[in-house]
C-alpha positions in Angstrom: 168.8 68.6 -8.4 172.6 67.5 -8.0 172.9 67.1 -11.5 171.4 70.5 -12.5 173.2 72.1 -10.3 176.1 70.3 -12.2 175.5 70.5 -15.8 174.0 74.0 -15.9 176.8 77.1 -15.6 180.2 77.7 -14.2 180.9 75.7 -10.4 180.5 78.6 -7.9 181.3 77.9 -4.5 177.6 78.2 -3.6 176.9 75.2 -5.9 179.4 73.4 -5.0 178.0 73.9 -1.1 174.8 73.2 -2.4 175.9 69.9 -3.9 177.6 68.8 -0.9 174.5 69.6 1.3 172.4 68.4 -1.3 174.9 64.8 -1.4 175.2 64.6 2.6 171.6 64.7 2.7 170.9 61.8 0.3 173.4 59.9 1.7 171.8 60.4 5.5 168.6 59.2 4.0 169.9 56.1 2.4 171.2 55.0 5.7 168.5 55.5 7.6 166.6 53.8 5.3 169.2 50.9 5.9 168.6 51.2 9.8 165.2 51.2 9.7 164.9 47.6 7.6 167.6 46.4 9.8 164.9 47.7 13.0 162.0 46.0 11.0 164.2 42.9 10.7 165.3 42.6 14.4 162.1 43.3 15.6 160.7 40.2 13.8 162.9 37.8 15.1 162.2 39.6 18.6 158.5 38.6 18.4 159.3 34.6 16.6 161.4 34.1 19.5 158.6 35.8 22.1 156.1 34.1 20.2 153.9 36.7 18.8 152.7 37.6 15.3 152.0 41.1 16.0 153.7 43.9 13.8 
């Protein structure tokens, strides 16, 4: 969608507050897909050093 909205017409300021949103959004994703591995991660070591096999 962010490159549509940047190879099709003239940069309006709605697209270019689209894009942003569009970018912030994205980014916010990407790092909470990085917390989330970094959750699954600690909580493995959690249960080797409780003992447990559980996930």
């Amino acid at each position: 969608m962010i490159n549509h909205l940047l190879t099709t017409g003239e940069m309006t300021n709605e697209k270019a507050k689209a894009i942003n949103a569009l970018s912030n959004t994205s980014l916010k994703s990407m790092e909470m897909g990085d917390l989330q591995e970094a959750m699954e991660q600690l909580k493995e070591v959690v249960q080797e050093m409780e003992g447990g096999s559980n996930k």
